[in-house]
C-alpha positions as CSV (number, residue, x, y, z in Angstrom):
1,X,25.0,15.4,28.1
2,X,26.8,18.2,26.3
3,X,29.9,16.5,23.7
4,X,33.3,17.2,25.4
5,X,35.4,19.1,23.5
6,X,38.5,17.2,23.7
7,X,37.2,14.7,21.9
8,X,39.5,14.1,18.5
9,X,36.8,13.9,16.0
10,X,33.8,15.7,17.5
11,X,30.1,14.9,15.9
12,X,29.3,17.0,12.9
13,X,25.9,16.5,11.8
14,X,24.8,18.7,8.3
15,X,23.1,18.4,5.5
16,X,24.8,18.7,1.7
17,X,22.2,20.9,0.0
18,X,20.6,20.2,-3.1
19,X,20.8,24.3,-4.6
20,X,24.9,23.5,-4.4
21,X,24.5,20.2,-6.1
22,X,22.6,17.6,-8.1
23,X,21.2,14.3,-6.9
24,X,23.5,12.4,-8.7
25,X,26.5,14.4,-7.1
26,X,25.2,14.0,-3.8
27,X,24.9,10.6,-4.2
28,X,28.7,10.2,-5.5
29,X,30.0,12.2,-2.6
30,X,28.2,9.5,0.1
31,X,29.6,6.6,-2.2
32,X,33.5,8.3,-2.3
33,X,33.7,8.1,1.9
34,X,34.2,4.8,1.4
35,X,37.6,5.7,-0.2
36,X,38.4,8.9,1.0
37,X,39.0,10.3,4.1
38,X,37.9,13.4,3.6
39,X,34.7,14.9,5.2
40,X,31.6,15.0,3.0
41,X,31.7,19.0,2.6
42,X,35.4,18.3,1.4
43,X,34.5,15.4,-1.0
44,X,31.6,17.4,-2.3
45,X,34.0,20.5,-3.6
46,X,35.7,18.0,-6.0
47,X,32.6,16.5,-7.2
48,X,31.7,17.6,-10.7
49,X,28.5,16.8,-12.1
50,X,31.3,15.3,-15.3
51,X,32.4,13.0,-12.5
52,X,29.5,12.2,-10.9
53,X,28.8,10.7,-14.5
54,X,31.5,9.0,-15.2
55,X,31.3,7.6,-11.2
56,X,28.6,6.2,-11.8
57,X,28.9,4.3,-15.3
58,X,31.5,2.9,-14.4
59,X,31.1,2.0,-10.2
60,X,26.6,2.1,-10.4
61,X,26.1,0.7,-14.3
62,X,29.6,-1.0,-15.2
63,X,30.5,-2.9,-11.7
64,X,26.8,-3.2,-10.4
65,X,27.1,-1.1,-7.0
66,X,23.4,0.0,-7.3
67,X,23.0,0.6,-4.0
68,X,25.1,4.3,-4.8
69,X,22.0,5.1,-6.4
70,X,19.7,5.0,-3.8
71,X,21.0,8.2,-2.0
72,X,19.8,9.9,-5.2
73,X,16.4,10.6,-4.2
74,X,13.4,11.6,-6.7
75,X,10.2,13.4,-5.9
76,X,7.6,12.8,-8.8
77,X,4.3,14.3,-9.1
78,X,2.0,12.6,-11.5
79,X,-1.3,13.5,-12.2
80,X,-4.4,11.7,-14.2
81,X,-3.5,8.4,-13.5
82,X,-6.2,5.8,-13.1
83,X,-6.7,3.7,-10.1
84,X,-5.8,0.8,-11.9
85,X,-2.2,1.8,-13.2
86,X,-1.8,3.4,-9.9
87,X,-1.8,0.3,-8.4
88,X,1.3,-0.9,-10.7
89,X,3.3,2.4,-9.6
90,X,2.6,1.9,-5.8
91,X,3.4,-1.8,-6.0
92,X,7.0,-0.6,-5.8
93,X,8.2,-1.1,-1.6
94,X,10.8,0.8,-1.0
95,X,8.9,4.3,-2.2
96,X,6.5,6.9,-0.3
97,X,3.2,7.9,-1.7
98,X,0.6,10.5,-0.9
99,X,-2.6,10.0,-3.3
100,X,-5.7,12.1,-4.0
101,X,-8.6,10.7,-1.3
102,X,-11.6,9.7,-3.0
103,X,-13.6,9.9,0.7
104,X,-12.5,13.4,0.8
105,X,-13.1,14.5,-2.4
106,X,-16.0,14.6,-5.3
107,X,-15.2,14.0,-8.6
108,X,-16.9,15.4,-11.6
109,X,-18.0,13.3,-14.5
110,X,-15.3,13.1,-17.0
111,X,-12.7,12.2,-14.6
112,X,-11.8,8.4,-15.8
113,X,-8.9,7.2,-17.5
114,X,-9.6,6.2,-21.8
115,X,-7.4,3.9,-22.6
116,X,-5.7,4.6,-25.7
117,X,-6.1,0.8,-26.6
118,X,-9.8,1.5,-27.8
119,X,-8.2,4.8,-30.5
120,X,-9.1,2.4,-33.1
121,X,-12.4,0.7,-31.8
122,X,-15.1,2.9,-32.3
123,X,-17.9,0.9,-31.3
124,X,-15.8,-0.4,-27.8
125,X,-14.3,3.2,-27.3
126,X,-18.0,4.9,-27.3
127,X,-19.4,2.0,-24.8
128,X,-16.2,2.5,-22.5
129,X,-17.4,6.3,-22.3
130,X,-20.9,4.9,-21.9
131,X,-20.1,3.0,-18.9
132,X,-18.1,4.9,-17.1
133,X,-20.4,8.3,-17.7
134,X,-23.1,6.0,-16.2
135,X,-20.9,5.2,-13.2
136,X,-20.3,8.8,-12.5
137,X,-23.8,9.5,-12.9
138,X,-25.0,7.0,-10.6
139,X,-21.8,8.0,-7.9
140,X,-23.7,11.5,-8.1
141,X,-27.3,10.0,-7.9
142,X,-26.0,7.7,-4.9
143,X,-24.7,10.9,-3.1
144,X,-27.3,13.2,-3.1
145,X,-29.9,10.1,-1.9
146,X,-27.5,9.0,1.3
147,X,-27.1,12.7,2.2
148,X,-30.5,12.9,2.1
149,X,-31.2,9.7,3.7
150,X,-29.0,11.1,6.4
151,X,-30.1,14.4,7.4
152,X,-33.0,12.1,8.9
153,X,-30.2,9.8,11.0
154,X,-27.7,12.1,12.0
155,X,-28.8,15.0,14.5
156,X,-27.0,18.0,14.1
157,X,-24.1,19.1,16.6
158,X,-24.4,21.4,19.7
159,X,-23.2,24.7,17.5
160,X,-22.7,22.7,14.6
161,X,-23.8,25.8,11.4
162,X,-25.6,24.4,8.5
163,X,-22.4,24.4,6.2
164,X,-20.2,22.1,8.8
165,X,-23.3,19.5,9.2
166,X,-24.0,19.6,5.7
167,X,-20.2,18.7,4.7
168,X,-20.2,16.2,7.1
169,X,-23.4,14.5,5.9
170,X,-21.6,14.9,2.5
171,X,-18.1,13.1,4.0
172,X,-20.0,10.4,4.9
173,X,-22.1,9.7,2.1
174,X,-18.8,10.3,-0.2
175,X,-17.6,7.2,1.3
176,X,-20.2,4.7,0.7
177,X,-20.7,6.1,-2.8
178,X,-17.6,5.8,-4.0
179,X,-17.3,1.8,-4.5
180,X,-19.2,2.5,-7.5
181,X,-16.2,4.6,-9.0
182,X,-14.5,2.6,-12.1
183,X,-10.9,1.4,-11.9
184,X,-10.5,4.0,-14.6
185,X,-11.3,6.9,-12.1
186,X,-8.1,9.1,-12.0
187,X,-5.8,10.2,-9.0
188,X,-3.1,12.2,-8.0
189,X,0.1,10.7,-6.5
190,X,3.1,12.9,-4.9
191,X,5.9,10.0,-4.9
192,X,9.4,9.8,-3.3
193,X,11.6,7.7,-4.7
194,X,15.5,6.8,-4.5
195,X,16.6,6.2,-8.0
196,X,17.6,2.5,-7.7
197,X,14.1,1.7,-6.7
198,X,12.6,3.9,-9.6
199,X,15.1,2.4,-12.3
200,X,13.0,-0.6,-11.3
201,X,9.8,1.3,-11.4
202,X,10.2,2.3,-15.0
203,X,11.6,-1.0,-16.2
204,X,8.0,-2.7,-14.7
205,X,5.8,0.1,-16.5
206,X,8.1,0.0,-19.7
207,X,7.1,-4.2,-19.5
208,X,3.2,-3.8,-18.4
209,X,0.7,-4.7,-21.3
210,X,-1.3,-1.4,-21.1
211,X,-0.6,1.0,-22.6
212,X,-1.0,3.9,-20.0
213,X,1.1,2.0,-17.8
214,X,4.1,2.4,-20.7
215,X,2.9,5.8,-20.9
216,X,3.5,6.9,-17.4
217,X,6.9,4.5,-17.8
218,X,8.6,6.7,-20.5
219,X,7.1,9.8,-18.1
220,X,9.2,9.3,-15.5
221,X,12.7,7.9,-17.5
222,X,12.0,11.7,-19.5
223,X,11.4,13.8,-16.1
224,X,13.7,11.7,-14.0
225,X,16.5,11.8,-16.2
226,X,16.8,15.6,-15.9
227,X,17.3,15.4,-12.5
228,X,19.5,11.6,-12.4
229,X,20.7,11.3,-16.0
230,X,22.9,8.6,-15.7
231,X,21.5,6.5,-12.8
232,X,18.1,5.4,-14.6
233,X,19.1,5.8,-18.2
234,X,18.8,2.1,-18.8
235,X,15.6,1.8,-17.5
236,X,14.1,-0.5,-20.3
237,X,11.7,-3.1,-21.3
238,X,12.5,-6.0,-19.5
239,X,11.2,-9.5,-20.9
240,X,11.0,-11.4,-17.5
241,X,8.9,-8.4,-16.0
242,X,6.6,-8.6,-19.2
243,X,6.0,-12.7,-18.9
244,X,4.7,-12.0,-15.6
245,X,2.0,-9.7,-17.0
246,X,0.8,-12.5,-19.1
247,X,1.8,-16.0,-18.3
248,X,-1.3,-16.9,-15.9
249,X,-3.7,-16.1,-18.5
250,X,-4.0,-19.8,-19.8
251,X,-4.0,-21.0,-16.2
252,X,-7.0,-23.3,-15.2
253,X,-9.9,-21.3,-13.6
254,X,-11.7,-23.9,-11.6
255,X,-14.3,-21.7,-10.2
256,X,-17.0,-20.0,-12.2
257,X,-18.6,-16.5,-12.2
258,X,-21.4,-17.8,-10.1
259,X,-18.8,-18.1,-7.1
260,X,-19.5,-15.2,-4.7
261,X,-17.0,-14.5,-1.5
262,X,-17.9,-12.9,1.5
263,X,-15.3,-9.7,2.5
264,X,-13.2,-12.3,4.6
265,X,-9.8,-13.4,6.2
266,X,-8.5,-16.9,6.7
267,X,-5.0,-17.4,8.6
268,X,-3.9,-20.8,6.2
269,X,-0.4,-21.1,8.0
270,X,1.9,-19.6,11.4
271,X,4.1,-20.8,13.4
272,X,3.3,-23.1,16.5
273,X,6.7,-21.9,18.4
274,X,5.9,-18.4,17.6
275,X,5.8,-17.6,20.9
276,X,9.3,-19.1,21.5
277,X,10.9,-17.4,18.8
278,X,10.0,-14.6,19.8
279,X,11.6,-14.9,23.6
280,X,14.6,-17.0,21.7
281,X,15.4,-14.2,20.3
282,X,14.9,-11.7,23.2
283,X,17.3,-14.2,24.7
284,X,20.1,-14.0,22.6
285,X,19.6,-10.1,21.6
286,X,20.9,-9.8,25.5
287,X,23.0,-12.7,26.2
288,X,26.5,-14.3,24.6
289,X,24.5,-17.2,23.5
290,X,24.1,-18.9,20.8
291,X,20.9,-18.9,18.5
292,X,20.1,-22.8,19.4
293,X,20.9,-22.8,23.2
294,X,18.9,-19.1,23.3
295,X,16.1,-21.3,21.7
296,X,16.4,-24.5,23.7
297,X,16.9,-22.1,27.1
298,X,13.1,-20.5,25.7
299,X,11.3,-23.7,25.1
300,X,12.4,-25.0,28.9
301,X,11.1,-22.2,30.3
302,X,7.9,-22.4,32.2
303,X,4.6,-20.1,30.4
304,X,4.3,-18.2,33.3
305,X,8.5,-17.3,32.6
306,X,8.3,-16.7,29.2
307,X,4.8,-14.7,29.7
308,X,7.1,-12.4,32.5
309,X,10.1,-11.5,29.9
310,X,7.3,-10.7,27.2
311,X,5.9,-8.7,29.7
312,X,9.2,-7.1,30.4
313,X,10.2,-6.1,27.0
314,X,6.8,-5.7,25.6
315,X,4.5,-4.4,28.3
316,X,5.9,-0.3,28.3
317,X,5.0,-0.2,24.5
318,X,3.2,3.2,24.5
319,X,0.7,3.9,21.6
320,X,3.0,5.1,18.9
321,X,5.9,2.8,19.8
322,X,6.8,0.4,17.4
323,X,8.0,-3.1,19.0
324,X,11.7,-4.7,18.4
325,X,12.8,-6.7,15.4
326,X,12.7,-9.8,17.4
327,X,8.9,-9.8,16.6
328,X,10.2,-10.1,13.1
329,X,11.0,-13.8,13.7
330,X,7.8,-15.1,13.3
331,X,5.0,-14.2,10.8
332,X,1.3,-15.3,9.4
333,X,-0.1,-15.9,5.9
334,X,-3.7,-14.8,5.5
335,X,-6.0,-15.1,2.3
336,X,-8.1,-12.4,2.9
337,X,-11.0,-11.3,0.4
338,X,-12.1,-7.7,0.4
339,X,-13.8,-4.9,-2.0
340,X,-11.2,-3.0,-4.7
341,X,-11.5,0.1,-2.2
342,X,-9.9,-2.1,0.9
343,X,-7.7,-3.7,-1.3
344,X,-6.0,-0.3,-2.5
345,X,-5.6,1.0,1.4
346,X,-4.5,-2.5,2.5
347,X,-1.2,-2.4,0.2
348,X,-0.3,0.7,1.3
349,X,1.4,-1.6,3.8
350,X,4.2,-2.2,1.9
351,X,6.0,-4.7,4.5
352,X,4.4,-7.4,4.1
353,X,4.5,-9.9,0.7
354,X,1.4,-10.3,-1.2
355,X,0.1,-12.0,-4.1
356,X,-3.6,-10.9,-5.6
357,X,-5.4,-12.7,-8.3
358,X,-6.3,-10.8,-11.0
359,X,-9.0,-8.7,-11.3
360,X,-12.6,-9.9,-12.6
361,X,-16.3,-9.9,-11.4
362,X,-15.4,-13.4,-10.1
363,X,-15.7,-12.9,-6.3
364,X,-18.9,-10.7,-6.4
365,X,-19.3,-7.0,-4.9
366,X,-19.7,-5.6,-1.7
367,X,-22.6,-3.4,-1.2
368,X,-21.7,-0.4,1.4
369,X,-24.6,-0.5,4.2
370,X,-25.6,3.1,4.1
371,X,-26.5,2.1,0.0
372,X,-28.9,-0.3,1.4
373,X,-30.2,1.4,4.3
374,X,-30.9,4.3,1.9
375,X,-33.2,2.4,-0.5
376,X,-30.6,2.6,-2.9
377,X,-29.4,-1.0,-3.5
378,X,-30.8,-1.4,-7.0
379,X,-29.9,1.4,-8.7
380,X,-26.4,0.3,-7.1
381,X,-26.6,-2.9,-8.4
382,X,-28.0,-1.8,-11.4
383,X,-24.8,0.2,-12.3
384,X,-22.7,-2.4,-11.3
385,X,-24.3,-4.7,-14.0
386,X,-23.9,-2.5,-16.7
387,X,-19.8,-2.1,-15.4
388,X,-19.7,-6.1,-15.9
389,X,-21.2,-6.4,-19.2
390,X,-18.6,-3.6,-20.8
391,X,-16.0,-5.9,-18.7
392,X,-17.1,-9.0,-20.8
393,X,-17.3,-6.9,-24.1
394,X,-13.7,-5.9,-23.4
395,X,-12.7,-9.2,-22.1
396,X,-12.9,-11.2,-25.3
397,X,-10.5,-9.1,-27.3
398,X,-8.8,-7.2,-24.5
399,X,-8.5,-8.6,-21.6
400,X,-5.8,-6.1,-20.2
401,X,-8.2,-3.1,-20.5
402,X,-11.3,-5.1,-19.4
403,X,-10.4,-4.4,-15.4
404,X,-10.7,-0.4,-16.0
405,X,-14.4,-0.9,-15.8
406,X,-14.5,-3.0,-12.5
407,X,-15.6,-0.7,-9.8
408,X,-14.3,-0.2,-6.2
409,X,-17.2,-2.4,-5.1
410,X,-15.7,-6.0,-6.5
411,X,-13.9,-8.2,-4.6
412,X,-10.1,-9.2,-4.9
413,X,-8.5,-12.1,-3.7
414,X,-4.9,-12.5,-2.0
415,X,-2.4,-13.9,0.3
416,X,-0.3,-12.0,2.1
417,X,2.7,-12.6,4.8
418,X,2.8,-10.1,7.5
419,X,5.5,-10.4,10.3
420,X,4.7,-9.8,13.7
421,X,6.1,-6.8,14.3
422,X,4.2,-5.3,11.4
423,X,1.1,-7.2,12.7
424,X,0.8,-4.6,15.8
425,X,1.5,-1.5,12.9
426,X,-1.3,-3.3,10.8
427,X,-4.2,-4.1,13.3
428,X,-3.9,-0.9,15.6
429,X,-3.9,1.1,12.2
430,X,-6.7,-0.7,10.1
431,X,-9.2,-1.5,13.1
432,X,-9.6,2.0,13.9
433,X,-13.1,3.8,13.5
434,X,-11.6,6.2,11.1
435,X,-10.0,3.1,8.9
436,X,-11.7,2.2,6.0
437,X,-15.0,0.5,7.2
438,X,-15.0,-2.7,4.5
439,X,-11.1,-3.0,5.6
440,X,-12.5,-2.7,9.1
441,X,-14.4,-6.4,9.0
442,X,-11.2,-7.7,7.2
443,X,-8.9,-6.8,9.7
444,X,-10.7,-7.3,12.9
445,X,-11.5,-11.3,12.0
446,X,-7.8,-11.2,11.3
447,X,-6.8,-9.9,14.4
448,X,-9.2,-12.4,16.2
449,X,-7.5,-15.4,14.6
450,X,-4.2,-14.3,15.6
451,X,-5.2,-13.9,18.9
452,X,-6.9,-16.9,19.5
453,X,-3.6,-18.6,18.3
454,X,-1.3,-16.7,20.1
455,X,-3.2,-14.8,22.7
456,X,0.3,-13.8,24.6
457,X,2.1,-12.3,22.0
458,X,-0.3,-10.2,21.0
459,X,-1.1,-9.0,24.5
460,X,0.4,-6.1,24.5
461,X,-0.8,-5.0,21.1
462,X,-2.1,-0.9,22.3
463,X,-5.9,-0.7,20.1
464,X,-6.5,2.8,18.9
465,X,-10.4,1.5,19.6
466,X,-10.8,-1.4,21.9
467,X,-13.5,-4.1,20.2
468,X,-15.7,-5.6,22.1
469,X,-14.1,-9.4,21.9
470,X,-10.7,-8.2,22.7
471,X,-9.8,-10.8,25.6
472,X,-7.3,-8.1,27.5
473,X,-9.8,-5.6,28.4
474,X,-9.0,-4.2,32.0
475,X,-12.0,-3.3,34.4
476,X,-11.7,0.4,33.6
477,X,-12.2,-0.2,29.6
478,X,-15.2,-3.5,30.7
């Protein structure tokens, strides 16, 4: 329905472009409406980028009203980073991240990440290149046998030319050969960033014990301060951030090398009144009641009652609607275990809380099934031996470079908390056939423990690809 146009104050809805006006002056002219009565456009003609400095020292820096700073909003390229201290940059949540695709993409021979640690050590520097040429070697070796093991497993297309069935023999071989990439292997991230959140970013990198990390940390303060001067200028080593880079490493480590873990996902705690949580608070989202009577009305209802107004609120979720944040009233903590290559898709879920363990040979490798089906498994495993021994020869006198040489193939621990409501983004995302396939296993025993715990409120949960133990299967889909 059309706005009337008697109203006093009719909707205006523009945007305040960035070719008029910097980041940091945008950012003042949202912050000055709450004192002003002006309309933006108005506020923003007596914004000076002079004033947007001194706005900010002394309302963002001096009286500690960050949150000013996050309508300044940052898009960073940065290029040739390694995996590893990729991972550091994209542990940040409240950021967006596109990265260079290692199952679309083949990557020539030099391109790892030398730390600049081993300048000075000849002898560790030269096996460092050793290792990781051999990687890159055997990544290309490993290609060229799948594909070939392939073209004898995968018929060809109706109309499918030689080029397409070729490339997609490639794609697929691509993606079992890369978990023997090092952690050193270098990527491509396109980031967007407010510039509370990256003041944090830098502060982090600035703190990290390698030294690419503080590389890429003074980067960004250089780039970022052309474009937000004032609002990440104190961006700076931070002592607390730095202790938690290096206080575990005298921890006890009960279990030894020897100890291999399957790829794997154990639910070690949820809640038993999930389920009336979750209609609590459907309660009292549409009622007048109280929290504690909207809880004891849900726990006296009858299953079949509570089943009907889950049904009712859940049941018209359509494939890419996302549920209320009543399902944000209840959550589950997995450990899960999974290869280096899941790992890095899995935290791209930045909603959830997770804690990994550090990085080591520890938990063993996973060895992609298309390696073994392809008679390849030893030169595989060969590769991945000579990766462990530079990680030992590293480990003794730098144990902060040491995990550059781990490859995508070795396991990494965690726990992680993940809500409901991001439980349904999660599973219908990662249990897909195009989702990473080592993820794949991860997730689905995950979603098969949730569901045996709480079958109802995971009903209406819309798979992207059905598997075959899901318990809601209608006849049509049997």
């Amino acid at each position: 329905m059309a706005q009337s146009n008697l109203q006093p104050y009719p909707l205006r809805t523009y945007p305040l472009s960035l070719r008029q006006m910097t980041e940091e002056e945008l950012a003042v002219v949202f912050a000055m409406t709450s004192r002003r009565p002006e309309p933006f456009d108005e506020i923003a003609q007596i914004v000076t980028a002079e004033k947007a400095e001194k706005f900010h020292e002394r309302w963002v820096l001096g009286y500690g009203h960050a949150s000013v700073a996050e309508h300044a909003v940052l898009h960073m390229a940065v290029e040739n980073l390694s995996r590893l201290s990729a991972d550091t940059l994209e542990d940040n949540r409240l950021s967006s991240y596109t990265e260079k695709s290692s199952r679309y993409q083949l990557f020539s021979r030099d391109y790892y990440h030398v730390p600049s640690e081993l300048d000075t050590r000849v002898e560790l520097r030269n096996m460092f290149k050793e290792t990781c040429d051999h990687l890159f070697a055997t990544y290309e070796k490993l290609i060229s046998g799948v594909s070939a093991f392939l073209k004898g497993e995968r018929t060809r297309r109706e109309n499918e030319t030689d080029k397409t069935y070729g490339f997609r023999l490639r794609r697929e071989a691509i993606d079992s050969c890369r978990f023997i990439l090092p952690a050193a292997t270098l990527t491509n991230i396109g980031m967007t960033i407010n510039a509370r959140s990256l003041e944090h970013a830098i502060s982090k990198l600035l703190s990290s014990s390698t030294n690419e990390e503080k590389d890429l940390g003074n980067a960004l303060k250089e780039k970022g301060m052309e474009i937000t001067p004032t609002l990440i200028k104190y961006a700076e080593y931070n002592d607390y951030m730095a202790a938690a880079f290096t206080q575990g490493k005298n921890f006890p480590d009960e279990e030894t090398v020897e100890t291999k873990w399957p790829i794997d996902a154990k639910l070690i705690n949820y809640d038993v009144d999930a389920e009336r949580k979750v209609v609590a608070a459907l309660l009292y989202r549409h009622s007048n009641l109280g929290y504690e009577r909207a809880l004891f009305n849900s726990t006296n209802m009858s299953d079949d009652d509570r089943r009907k107004l889950l049904m009712d609120n859940l049941g018209s979720l359509g494939p890419h609607d996302t549920p209320g944040r009543e399902l944000e009233m209840v959550d589950y903590t997995f450990e899960m275990t999974m290869d280096y290559g899941a790992f890095r898709e899995f935290k791209r879920h930045r909603m959830q809380s997770y804690i990994s363990q550090p990085f080591s040979p520890n938990l063993g490798i996973f060895t992609p099934p298309l390696i073994t089906g392809s008679n390849l498994e030893s030169t595989f495993r060969s590769a991945i031996a000579k990766a462990e021994e530079g990680y030992y020869q590293l480990a003794t006198e730098l144990s902060h470079v040491a995990p550059y040489l781990l490859t995508h193939a070795h396991r990494r621990r965690l726990i992680t908390k993940i809500n409901l409501r991001e439980c349904y983004h999660l599973f219908k995302l990662r249990t897909q056939r195009q989702a990473h396939f080592s993820l794949r296993q991860v997730m689905d025993k995950a979603l098969r423990l949730v569901v045996g715990v709480h079958p109802e409120l995971f009903r209406h949960l819309s798979l992207r690809d059905i598997p075959d133990w899901w318990p809601y299967r209608t006849d049509s889909e049997s």
